[in-house]
TORPA-4810 file (N, C-alpha, C, O; in nm, 3 decimals):
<nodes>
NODE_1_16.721_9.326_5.380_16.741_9.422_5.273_16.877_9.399_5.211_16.987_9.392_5.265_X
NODE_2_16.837_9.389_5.061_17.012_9.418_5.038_17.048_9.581_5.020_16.984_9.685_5.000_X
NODE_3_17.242_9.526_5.044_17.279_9.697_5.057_17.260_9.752_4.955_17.270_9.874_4.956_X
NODE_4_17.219_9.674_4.810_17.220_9.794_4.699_17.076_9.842_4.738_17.091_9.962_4.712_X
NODE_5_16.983_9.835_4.770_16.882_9.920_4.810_16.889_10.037_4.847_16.968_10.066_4.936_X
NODE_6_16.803_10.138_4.786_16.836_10.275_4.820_16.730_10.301_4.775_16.686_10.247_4.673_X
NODE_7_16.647_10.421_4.867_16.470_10.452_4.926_16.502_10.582_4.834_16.619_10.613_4.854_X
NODE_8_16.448_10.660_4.749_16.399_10.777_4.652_16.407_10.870_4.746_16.391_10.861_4.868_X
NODE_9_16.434_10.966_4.677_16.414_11.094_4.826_16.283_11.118_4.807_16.229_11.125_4.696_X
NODE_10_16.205_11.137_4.961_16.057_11.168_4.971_16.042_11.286_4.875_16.131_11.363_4.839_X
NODE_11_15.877_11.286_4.831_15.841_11.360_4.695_15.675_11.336_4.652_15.636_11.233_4.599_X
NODE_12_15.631_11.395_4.670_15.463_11.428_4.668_15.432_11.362_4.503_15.450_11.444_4.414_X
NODE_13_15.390_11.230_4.461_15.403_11.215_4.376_15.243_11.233_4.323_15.211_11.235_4.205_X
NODE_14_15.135_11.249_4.456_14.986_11.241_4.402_14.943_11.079_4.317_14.875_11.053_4.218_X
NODE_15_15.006_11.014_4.393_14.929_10.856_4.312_14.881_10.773_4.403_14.893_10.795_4.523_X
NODE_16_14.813_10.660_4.349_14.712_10.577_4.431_14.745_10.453_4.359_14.751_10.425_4.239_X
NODE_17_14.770_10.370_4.498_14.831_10.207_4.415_14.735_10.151_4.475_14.684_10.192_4.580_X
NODE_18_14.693_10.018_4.391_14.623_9.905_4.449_14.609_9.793_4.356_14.558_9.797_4.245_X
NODE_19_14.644_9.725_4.397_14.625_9.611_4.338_14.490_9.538_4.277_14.391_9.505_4.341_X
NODE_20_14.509_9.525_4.165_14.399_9.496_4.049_14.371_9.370_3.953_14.436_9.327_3.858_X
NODE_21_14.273_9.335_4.001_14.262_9.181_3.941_14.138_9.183_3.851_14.027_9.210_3.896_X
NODE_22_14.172_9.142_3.671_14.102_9.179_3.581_14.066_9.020_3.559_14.149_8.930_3.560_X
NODE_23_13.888_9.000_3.532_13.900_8.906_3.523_13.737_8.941_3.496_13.700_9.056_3.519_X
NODE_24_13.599_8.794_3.427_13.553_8.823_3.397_13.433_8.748_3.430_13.399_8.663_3.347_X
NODE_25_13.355_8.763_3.542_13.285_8.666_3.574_13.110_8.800_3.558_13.099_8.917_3.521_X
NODE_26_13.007_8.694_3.609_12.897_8.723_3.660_12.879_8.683_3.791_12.838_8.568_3.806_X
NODE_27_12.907_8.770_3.922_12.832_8.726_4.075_12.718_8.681_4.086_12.635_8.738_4.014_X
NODE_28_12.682_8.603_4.145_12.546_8.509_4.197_12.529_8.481_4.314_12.591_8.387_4.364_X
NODE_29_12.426_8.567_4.398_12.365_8.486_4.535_12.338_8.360_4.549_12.286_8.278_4.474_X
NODE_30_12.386_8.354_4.670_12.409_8.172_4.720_12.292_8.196_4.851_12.302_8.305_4.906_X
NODE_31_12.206_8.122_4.892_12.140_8.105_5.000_12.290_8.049_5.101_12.309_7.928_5.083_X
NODE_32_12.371_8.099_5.177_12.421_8.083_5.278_12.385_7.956_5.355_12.271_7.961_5.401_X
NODE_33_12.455_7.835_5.382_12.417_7.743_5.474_12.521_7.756_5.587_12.643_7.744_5.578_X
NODE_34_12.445_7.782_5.699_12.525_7.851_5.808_12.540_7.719_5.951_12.453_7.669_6.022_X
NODE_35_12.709_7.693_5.946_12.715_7.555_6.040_12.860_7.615_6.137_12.972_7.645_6.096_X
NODE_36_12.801_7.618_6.282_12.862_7.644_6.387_12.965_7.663_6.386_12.943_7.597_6.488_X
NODE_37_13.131_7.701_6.375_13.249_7.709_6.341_13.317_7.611_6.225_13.391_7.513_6.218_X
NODE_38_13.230_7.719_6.125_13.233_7.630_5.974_13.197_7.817_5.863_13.111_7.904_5.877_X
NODE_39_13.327_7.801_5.751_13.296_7.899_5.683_13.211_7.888_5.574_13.221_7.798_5.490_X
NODE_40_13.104_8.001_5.571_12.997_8.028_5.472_13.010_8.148_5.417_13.054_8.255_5.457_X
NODE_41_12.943_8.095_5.274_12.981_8.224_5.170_12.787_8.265_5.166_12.690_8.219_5.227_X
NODE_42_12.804_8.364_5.069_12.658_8.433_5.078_12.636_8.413_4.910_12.523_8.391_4.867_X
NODE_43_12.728_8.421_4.838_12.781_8.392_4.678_12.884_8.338_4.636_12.972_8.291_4.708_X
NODE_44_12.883_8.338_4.503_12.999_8.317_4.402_12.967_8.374_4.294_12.896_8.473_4.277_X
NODE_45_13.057_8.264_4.166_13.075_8.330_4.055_13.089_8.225_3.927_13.140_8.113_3.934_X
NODE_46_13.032_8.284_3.809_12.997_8.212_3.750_13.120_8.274_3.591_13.116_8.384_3.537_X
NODE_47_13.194_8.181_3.564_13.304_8.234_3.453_13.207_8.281_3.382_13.098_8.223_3.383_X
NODE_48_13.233_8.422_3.288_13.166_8.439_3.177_13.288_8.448_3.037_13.250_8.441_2.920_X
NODE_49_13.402_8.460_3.066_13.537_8.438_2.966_13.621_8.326_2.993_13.622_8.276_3.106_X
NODE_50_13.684_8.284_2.908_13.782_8.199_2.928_13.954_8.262_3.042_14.047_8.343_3.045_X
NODE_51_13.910_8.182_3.091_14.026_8.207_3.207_14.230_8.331_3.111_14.314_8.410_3.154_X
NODE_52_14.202_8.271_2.994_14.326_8.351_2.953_14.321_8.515_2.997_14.428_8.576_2.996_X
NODE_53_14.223_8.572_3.029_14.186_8.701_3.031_14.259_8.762_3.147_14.317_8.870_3.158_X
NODE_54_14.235_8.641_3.251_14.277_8.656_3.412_14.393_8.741_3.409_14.486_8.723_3.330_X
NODE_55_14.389_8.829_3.491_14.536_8.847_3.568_14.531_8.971_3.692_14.437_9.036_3.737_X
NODE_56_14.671_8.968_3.723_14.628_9.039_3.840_14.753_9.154_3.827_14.852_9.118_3.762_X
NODE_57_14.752_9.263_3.874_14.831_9.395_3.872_14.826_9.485_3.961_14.717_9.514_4.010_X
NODE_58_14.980_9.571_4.014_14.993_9.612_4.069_14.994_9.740_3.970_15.064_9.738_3.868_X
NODE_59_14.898_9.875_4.011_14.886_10.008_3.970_14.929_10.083_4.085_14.938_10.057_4.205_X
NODE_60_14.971_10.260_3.957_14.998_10.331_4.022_14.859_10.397_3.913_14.842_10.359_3.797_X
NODE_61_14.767_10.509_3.994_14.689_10.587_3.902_14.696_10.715_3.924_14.785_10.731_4.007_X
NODE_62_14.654_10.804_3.897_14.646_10.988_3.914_14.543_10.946_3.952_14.489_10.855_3.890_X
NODE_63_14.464_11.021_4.105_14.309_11.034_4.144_14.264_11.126_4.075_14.146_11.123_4.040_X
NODE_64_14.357_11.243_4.035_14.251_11.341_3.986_14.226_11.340_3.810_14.134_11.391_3.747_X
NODE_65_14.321_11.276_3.771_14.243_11.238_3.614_14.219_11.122_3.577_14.189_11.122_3.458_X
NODE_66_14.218_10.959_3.648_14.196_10.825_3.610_14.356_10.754_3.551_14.388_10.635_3.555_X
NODE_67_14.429_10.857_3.503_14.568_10.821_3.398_14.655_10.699_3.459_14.738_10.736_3.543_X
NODE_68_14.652_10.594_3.439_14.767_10.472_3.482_14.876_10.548_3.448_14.904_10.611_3.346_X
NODE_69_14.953_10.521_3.592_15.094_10.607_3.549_15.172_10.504_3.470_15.230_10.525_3.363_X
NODE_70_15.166_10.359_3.554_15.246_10.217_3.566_15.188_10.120_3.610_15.113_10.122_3.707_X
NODE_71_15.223_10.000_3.526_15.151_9.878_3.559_15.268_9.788_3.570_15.366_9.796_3.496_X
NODE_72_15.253_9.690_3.679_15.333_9.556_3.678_15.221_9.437_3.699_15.149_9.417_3.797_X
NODE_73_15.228_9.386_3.612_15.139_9.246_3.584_15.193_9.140_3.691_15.308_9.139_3.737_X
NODE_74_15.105_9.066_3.717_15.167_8.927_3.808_15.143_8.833_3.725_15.066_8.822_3.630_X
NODE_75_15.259_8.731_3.798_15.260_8.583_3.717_15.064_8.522_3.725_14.996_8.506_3.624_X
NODE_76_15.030_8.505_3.826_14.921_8.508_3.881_14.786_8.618_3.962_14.830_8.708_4.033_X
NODE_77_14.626_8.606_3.948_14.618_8.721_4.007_14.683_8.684_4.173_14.712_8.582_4.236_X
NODE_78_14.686_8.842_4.198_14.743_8.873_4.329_14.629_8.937_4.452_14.539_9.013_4.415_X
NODE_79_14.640_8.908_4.558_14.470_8.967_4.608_14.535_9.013_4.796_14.480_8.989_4.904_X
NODE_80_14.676_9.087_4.766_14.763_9.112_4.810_14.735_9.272_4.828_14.710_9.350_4.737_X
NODE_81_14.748_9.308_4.996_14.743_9.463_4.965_14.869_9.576_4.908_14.974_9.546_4.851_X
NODE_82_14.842_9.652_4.928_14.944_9.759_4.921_15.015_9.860_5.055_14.945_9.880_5.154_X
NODE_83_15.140_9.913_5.050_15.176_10.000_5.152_15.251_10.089_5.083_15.336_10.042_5.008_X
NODE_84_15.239_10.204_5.089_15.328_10.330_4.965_15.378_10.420_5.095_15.302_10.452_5.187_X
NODE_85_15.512_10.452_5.087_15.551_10.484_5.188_15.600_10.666_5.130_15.614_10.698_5.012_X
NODE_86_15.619_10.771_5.264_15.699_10.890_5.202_15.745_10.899_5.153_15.728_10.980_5.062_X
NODE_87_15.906_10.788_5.170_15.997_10.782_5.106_15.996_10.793_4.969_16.083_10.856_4.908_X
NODE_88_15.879_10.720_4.900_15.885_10.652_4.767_15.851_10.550_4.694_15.830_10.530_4.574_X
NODE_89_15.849_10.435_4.878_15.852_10.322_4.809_15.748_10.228_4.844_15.715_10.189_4.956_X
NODE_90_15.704_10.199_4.736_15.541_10.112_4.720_15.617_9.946_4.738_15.687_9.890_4.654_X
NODE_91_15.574_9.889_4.882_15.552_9.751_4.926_15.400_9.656_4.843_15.286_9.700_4.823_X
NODE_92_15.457_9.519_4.810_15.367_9.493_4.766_15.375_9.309_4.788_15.466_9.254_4.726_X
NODE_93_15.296_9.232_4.863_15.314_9.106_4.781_15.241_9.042_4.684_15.186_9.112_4.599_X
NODE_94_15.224_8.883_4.680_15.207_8.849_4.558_15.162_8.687_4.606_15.179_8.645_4.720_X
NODE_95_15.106_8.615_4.502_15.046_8.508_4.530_15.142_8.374_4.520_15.119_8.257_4.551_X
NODE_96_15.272_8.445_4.459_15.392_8.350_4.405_15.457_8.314_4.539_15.484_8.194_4.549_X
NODE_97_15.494_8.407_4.667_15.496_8.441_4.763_15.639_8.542_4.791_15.726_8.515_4.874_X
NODE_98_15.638_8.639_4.718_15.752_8.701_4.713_15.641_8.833_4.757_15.528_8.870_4.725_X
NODE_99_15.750_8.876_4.849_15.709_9.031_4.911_15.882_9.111_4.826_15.998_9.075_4.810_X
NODE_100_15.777_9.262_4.785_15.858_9.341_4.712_15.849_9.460_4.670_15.769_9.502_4.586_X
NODE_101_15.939_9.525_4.732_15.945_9.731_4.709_15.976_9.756_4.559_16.060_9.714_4.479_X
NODE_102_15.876_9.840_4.557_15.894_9.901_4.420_15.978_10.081_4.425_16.017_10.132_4.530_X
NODE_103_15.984_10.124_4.336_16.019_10.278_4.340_15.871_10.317_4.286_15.813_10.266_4.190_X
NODE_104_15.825_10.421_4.370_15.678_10.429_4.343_15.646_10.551_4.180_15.551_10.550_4.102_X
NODE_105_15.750_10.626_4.184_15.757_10.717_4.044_15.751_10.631_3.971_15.659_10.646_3.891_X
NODE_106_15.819_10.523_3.956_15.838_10.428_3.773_15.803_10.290_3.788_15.801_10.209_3.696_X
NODE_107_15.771_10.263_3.932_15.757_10.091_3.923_15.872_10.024_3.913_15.861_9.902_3.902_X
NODE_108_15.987_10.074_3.913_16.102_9.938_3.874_16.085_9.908_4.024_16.041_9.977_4.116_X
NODE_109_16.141_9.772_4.019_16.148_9.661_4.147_16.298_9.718_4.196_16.403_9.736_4.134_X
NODE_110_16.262_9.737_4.328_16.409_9.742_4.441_16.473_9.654_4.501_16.588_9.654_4.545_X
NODE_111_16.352_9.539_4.503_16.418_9.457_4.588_16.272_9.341_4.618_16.154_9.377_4.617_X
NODE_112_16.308_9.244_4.636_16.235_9.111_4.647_16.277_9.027_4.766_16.391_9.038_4.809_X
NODE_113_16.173_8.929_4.829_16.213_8.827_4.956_16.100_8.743_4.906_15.982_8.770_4.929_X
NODE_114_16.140_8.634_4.833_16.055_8.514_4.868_16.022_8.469_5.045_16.102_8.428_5.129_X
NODE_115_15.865_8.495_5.058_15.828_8.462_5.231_15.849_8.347_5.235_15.910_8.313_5.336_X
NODE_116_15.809_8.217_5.126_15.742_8.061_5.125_15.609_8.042_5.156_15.569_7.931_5.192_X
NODE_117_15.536_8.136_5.147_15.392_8.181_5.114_15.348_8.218_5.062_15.415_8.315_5.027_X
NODE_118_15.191_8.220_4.973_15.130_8.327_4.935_15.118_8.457_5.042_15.086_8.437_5.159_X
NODE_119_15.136_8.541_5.010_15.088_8.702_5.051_14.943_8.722_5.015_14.917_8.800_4.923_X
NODE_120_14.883_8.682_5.054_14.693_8.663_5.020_14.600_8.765_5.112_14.535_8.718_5.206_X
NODE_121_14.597_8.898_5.084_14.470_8.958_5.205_14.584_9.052_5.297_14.538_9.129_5.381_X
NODE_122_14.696_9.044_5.281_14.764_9.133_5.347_14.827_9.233_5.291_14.875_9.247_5.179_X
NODE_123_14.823_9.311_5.394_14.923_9.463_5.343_15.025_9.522_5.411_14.990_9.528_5.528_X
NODE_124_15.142_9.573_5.395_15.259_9.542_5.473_15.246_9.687_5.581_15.223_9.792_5.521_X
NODE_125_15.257_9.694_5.701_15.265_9.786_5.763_15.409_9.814_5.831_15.506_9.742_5.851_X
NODE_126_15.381_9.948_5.857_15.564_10.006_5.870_15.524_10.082_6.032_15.415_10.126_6.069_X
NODE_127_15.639_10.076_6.097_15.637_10.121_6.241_15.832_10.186_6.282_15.939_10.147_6.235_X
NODE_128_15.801_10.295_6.384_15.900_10.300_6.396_15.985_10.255_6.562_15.930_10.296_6.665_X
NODE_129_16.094_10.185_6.571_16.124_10.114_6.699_16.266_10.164_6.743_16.355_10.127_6.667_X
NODE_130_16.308_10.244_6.857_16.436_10.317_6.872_16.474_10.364_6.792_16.592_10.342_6.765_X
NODE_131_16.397_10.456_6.710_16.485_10.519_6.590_16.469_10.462_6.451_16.473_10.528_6.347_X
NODE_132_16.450_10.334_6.460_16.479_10.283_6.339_16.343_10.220_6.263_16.263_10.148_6.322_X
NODE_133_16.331_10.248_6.159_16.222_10.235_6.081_16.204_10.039_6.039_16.312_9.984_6.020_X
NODE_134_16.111_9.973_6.030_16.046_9.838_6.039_15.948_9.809_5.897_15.906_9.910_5.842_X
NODE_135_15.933_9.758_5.875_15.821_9.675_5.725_15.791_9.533_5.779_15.870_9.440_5.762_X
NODE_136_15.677_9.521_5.844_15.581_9.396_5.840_15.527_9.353_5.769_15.454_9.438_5.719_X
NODE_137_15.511_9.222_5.706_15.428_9.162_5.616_15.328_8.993_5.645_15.392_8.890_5.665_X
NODE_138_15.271_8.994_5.644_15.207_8.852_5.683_15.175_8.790_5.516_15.122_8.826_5.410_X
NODE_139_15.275_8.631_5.598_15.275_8.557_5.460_15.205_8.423_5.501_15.271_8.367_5.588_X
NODE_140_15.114_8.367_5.473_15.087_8.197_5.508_15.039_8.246_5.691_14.952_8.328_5.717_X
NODE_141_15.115_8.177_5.785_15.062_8.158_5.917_15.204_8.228_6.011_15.236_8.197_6.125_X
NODE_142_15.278_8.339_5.911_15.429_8.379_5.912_15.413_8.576_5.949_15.354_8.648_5.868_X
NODE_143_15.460_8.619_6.044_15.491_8.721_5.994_15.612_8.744_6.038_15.675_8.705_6.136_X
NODE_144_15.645_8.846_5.909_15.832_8.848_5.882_15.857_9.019_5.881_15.818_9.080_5.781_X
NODE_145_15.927_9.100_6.004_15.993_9.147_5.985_16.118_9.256_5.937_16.227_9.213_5.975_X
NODE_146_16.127_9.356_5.878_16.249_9.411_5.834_16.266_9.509_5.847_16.174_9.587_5.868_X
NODE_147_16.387_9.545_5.840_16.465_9.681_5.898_16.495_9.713_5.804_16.568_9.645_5.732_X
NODE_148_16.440_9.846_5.768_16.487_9.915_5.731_16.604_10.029_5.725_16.615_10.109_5.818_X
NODE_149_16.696_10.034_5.605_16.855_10.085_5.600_16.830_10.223_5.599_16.749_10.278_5.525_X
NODE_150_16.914_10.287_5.699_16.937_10.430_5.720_16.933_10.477_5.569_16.834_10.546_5.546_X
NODE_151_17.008_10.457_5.471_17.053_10.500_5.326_16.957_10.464_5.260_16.955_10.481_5.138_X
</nodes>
């Protein structure tokens, strides 16, 4: 963490983040060919737009009226979970391989750690160890770590 980091004071904000990948295909069943410790799909997908459309985003929404509070677009889509903490602050990675806290009221970025991975399928979980609060993230074949600052 760097020291300019500083966590929002906890605050009931009523939002729902998840990461959102807009993009424009038609799904198609695949007859499955199924081979002993070997991965099989059941489908795919068939482009129906030109790829410019793609992208991927991190939301904040209201459940009870649909309203996007805030959007942060990724360089790439992202297929990266989410962790929104009391405090404030919405964990998120990314396919670039940067794991990164947001302030969950406005979306500005707090703080960033390139892993040297994609962040692909994971979501960062938080634990607490003697007192002191932790943020896990799995990046590539990596998991990394961090302590979280009293302040």
């Amino acid at each position: 963490w760097s020291t300019s980091f500083a966590a929002p004071r906890a605050q009931a904000l009523n939002l729902f983040f998840v990461t959102a990948r807009e993009t424009c295909v038609t799904y198609v069943p695949l007859k499955p060919e199924i081979t002993i410790g070997q991965n099989s799909v059941g489908g795919g997908v068939r482009r129906v737009a030109d790829r410019v459309f793609d992208y991927g985003a991190l939301r904040a929404i209201d459940p009870s009226t649909g309203e996007r509070k805030w959007e942060l677009r990724y360089a790439t889509p992202s297929l990266a979970g989410v962790m929104s903490t009391a405090s404030g602050v919405v964990f998120a990675g990314d396919n670039e391989g940067f794991f990164n806290a947001f302030e969950a009221k406005s979306g500005k970025k707090l703080w960033s750690y390139r892993t040297g991975s994609p962040v692909w399928g994971a979501a960062a979980n938080s634990y607490m160890l003697d007192g002191k609060q932790y943020v896990l993230i799995e990046s590539g074949n990596t998991m990394i770590a961090f302590a979280v600052p009293e302040k």
